[in-house]
Every structure is written in structure tokens, then in C-alpha cells.
C-alpha positions in Angstrom: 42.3 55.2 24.6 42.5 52.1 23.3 42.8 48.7 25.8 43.6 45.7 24.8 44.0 42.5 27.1 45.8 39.0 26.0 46.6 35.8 28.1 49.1 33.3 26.5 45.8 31.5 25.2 43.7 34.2 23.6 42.8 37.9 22.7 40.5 38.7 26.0 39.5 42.6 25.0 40.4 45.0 23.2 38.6 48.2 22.3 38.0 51.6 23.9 38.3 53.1 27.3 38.1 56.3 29.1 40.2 55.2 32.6 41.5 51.5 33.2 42.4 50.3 36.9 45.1 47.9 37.0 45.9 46.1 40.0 49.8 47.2 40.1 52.5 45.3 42.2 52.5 48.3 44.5 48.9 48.8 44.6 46.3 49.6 42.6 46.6 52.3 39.7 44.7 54.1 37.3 45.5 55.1 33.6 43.6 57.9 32.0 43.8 59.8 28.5 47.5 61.4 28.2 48.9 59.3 30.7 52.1 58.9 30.9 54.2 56.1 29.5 54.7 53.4 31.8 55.4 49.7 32.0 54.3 47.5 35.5 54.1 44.4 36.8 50.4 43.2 37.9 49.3 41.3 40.9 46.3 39.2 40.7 43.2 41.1 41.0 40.6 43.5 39.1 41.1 45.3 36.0 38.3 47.6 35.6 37.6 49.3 32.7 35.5 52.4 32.1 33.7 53.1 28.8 31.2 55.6 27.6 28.6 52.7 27.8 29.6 51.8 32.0 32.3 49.5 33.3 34.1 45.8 32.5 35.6 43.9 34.8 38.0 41.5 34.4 40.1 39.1 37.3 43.2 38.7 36.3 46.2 36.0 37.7 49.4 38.3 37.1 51.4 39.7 34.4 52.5 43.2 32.7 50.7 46.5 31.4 52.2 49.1 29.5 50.8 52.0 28.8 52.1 54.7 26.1 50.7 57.1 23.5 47.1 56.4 24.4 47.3 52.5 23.6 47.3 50.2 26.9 48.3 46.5 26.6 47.7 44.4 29.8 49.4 41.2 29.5 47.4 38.9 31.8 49.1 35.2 33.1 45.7 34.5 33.1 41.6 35.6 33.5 39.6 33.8 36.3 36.1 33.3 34.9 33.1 34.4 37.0 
């Protein structure tokens, strides 16, 4: 699947993944290969993404994924660095 993650000041991933965890406004959720389409709002928290290669993480303040046909956009309010 390809992942990609903007804030309203840049481009903060994009590439490959084999199961992203989004922190949803109802809880947390996971999107795998095939899921189906969907669009949700995002509370602050982790989005951890799975590769071949291990695991990302990323804090995020807010905002919207949508996922459909295998390509996932997360768009983040904003990323707290670590």
C-alpha cells in the first residue's frame, strides 16, 4: 500500500506499508492491504506504520485519513517532534 502523510507545512512520508494504525476519533484503527474505502477524522496520537524493514512512528495533532484502492493519505494538523 502506499502511505503518504502531509501537514499544511510539508510532505512528512510517503512510501510503502504493509498495515498503518491511525488514531481514529472513535478509537484507534488499523488499515491493511484491500481495505476498504474509508474516510475519518483523527485525534491526536500515534500513527504507526509497518514496513517490510519494521515500524515508523509518527505523533500527530489531528486531521483526516482516507484510505481507498490501496493508497492511504493521512492529512495531519500537525506532527509533534520527538
Amino acid at each position: 500500500m502506499k502511505l503518504t502523510i502531509i501537514t499544511p507545512d510539508k510532505l512528512a512520508y510517503e512510501g510503502n506499508a504493509t498495515a498503518v494504525t491511525v488514531p481514529g476519533s472513535a478509537g484507534s484503527f488499523q488499515i491493511l492491504q484491500d481495505h476498504a474505502p474509508i474516510v475519518s477524522t483523527l485525534e491526536d496520537g500515534k500513527v504507526i506504520i509497518r514496513e517490510a524493514q519494521g515500524q515508523t512512528v509518527f505523533v500527530i495533532q489531528g486531521g483526516v485519513v482516507e484510505a481507498k484502492d490501496n493508497n492511504i493519505t493521512v492529512l495531519a494538523e500537525g506532527i509533534v517532534e520527538e
